[in-house]
N, C-alpha and C positions, 0 to 999 in steps of 0.2 A: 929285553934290555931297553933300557931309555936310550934315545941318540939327541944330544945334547944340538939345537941352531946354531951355527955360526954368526956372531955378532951383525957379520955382511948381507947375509941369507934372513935372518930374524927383520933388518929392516926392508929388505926386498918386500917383505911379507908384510908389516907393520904397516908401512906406509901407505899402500892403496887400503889396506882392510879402515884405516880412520878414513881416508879421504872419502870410503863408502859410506861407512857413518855419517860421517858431516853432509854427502847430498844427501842421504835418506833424510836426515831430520829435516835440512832444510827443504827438501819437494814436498814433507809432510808440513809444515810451517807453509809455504806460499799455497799448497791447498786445499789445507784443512781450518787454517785458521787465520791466516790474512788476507783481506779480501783484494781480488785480484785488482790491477787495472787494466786498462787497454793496451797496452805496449808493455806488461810486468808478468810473465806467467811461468808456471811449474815446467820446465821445459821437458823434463823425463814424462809426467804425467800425462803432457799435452803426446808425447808420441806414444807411449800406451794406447790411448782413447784413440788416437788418429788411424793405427795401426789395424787395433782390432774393430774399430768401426766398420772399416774399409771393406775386413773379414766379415763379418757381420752383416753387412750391407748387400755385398755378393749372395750370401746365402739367402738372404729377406727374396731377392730379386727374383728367386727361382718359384717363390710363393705368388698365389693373388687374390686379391678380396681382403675381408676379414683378416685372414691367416699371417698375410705380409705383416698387416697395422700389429697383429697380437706379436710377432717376431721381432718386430722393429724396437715392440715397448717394452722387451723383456731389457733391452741393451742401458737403457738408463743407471738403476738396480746392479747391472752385473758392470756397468763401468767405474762403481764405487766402491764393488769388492773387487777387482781388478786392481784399480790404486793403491787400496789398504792392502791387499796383501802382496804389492811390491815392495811398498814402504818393510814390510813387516818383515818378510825375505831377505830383503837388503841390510835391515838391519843386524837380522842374527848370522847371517852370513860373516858380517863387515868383525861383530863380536867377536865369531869364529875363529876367524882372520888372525883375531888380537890375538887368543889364548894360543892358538896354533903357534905366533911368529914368537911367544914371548914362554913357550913350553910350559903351559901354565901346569901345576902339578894338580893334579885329583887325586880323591880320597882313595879311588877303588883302581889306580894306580892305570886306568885308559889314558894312551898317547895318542892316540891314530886321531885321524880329523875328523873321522864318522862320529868318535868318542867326542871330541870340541865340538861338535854340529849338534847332538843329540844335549850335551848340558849345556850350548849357550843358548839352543830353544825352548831350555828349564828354565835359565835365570831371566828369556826373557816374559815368561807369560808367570814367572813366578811358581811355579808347578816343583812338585817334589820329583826329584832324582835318588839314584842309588851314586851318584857323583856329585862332591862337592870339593872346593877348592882351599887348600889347605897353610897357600903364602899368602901373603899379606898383597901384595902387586895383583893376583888373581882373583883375592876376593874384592877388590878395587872397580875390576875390569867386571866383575858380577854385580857389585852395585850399581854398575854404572849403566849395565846393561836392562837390569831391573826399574831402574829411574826413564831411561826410554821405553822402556815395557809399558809403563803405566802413561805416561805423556801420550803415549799414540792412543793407547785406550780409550781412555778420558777424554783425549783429543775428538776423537770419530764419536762415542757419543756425545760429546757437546754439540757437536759439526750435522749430524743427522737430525734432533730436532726444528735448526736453522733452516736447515733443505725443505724436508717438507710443511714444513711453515709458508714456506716461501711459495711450493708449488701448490698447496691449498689456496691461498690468496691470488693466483694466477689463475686458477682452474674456475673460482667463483665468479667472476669474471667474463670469462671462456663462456658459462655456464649462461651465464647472464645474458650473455649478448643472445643466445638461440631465439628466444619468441619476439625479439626488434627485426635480426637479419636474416632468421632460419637458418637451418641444419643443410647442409653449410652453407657457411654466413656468406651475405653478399650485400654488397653498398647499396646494389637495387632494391631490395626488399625492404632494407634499412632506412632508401631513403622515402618507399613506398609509403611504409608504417609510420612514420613520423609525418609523413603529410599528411596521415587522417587523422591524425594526432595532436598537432596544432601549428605544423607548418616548419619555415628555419627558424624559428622561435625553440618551438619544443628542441628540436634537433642539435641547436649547438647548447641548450643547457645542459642534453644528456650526453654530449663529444667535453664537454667538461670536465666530467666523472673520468673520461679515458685519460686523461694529462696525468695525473696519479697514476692510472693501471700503468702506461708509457715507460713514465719515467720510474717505477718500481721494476717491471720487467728488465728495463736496462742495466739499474745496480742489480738484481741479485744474479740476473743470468751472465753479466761481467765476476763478478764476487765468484758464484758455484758456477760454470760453465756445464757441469753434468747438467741440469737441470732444463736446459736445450734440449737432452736425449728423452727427458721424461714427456711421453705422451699422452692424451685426455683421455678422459673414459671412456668416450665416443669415437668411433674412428671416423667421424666425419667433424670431428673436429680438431685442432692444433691454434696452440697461441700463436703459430705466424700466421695463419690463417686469420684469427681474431685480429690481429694488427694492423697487415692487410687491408681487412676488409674497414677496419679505423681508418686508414690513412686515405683509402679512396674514395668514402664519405665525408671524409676534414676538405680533399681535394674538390670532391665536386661542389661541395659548400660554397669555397671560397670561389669558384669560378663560376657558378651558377647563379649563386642566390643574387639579389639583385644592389640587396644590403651588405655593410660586412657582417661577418660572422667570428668574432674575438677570439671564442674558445676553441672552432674548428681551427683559425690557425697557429693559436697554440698549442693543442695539441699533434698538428699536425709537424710543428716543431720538432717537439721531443716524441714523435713517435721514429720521425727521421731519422732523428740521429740515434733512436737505438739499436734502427736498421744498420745504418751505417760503422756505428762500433760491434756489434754484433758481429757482421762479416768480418771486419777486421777481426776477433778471436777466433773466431772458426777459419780464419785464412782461405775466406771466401772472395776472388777477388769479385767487384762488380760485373756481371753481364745483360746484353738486354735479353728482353724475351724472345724465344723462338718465333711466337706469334702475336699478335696483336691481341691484348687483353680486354679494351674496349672498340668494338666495331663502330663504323661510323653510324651504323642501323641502329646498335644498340646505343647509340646514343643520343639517338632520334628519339627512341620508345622513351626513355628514361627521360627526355625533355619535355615530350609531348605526355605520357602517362601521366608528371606531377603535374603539368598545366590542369590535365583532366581533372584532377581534382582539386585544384584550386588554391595550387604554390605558384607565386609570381616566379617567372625566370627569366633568365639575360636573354640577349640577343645571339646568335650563332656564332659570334666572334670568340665567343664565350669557349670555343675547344681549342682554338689555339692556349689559352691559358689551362688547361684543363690541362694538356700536354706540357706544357712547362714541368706544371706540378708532376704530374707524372713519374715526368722522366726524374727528375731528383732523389726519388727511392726506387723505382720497377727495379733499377739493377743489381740492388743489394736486396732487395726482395726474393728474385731471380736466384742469386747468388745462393743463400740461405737456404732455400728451398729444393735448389739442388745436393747442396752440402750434406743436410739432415734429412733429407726424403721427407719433407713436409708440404702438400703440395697447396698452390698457391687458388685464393677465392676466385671463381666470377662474377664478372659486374653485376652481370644480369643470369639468376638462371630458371630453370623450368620449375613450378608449382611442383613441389612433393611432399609428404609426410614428413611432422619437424617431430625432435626427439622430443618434446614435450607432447608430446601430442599420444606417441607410442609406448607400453612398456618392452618389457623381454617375453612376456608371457604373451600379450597379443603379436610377437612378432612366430612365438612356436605356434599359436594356434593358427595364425595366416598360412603357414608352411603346410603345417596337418590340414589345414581344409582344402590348397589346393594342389 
């Protein structure tokens, strides 16, 4: 026997089952398809991602080497079908909701909510049922529900070739920097190679090229925030690493060299401030470093090594400014780096084998000889 909702009861019901509707469309809307800003974001989404990062992040920890990096990179990937299929949930739920609170009639005469739960996740992927709706109000509540069916669809793939568009043109880059600053990158090497190269000449034409990489990293990982979680092929590398290792080569430029250098701090601009907006969406506040990231030795080597070979450089007063620069990103650097398990460059570090240099095949055969 059918049991007819009371008018009181059917809106009890009604009313959260749209208002579920209306956030689902709109967290699918602010982030799938309108590009975020810095103080504008999906707030259901952002605690999804926060949530099971958090989960995720614990479990990485119990790993080490290799294994953690391949754990950490799997979470990218899975925090974009994590979103889609809340959005997706929420929606046929919210559908549910409607037909349940408004007794929608079916053909094959199901009342129960298993029955509304099994055909509003027909009308919403469009799929054939042995149930269809037979008022006029109900097929209403089907179209309607078919019309966001296809919107999300549509929506994620238009949304997924953006993404990794986006993370290809980050990664080439990434890629790039290896045979300047090595695996993993570091301003010393950086700024090693460019002195044999042709001094702070060559070096701010090619800190030039990073203003672009900078300021594109900034819009698209503000816009797709997932894209943060996406890791390099390499697990000695990461774009905060790349960034980093930009920004304390823009710094020691400008504090070193003995000329200015225009494009080091331009870029060293808007590399800033995409640290700094950055933290801000990952709700990193700024920290300093546990420890001191350039020593005063190595700052000695790093003075005295380009003398060796023949870059003019400042006088020693030259690290108090050095330190200025510094301090105006280490702590969103810092920030970040703890946030996303991305860990941060050295200035200076020991001669090893850079990825260009090895494949995967010379790295089995090293294993097997010794």
């Amino acid at each position: 026997m059918r049991v007819a909702i009371v008018p009181s009861v059917r809106w009890l019901v009604a009313i959260p089952s749209l208002a579920l509707i209306l956030l689902m469309l709109g967290e699918f809307f602010l982030s799938f398809l309108s590009p975020q800003r810095v103080r504008r974001e999906a707030r259901v989404a952002r605690w999804l991602i926060v949530r099971s990062w958090r989960v995720w992040r614990a479990v990485a920890r119990r790993f080490g080497g290799d294994d953690r990096e391949t754990w950490l990179g799997f979470f990218g990937p899975l925090g974009l079908l994590i979103q889609l299929g809340a959005w997706i949930s929420g929606l046929i739920l919210g559908f549910t909701g409607l037909h349940y609170a408004f007794n929608s009639a079916l053909g094959s005469g199901g009342t129960g909510f298993g029955d509304y739960l099994f055909y509003s996740a027909g009308s919403f992927f469009s799929a054939a049922t042995n149930l269809n709706a037979t008022a006029g109000a109900d097929r209403v509540i089907e179209i309607a529900e078919a019309i966001c069916g296809y919107l999300v669809v549509f929506g994620a793939i238009g949304y997924l070739p953006a993404l990794f568009q986006a993370y290809s043109r980050r990664e080439v880059a990434v890629s790039q920097l290896d045979p300047r600053a090595g695996s993993p990158p570091s301003a010393g090497t950086l700024l090693y190679r460019s002195a044999k190269r042709g001094g702070w000449a060559e070096l701010d034409g090619y800190l030039a090229d990073w203003e672009n990489w900078a300021a594109e990293l900034m819009e698209t990982h503000l816009s797709y925030p997932l894209l943060a979680f996406y890791r390099s092929q390499h697990v000695n590398q990461n774009w905060l690493s790349a960034l980093v290792t930009v920004l304390d080569t823009s710094a020691f430029a400008i504090a070193i060299a003995p000329e200015r250098t225009p494009a080091a701090e331009v870029t060293f601009a808007i590399g800033r401030h995409a640290l700094a907006d950055l933290a801000h969406t990952f709700r990193a506040p700024p920290r300093e470093p546990d420890r001191e990231r350039l020593s005063a030795a190595d700052f000695e080597r790093l003075r005295s090594k380009l003398g060796d070979l023949g870059v003019e450089v400042a006088d020693l007063d030259s690290r108090a400014k050095l330190d200025e620069l510094t301090d105006i990103y280490e702590p969103y650097a810092e920030a970040l780096s703890r946030a996303l398990e991305l860990p941060l460059p050295v200035w200076v570090r020991e001669e090893r084998t850079e990825n260009w240099r090895i494949t995967a095949w010379r790295n089995r055969d090293e294993r097997t000889l010794h």
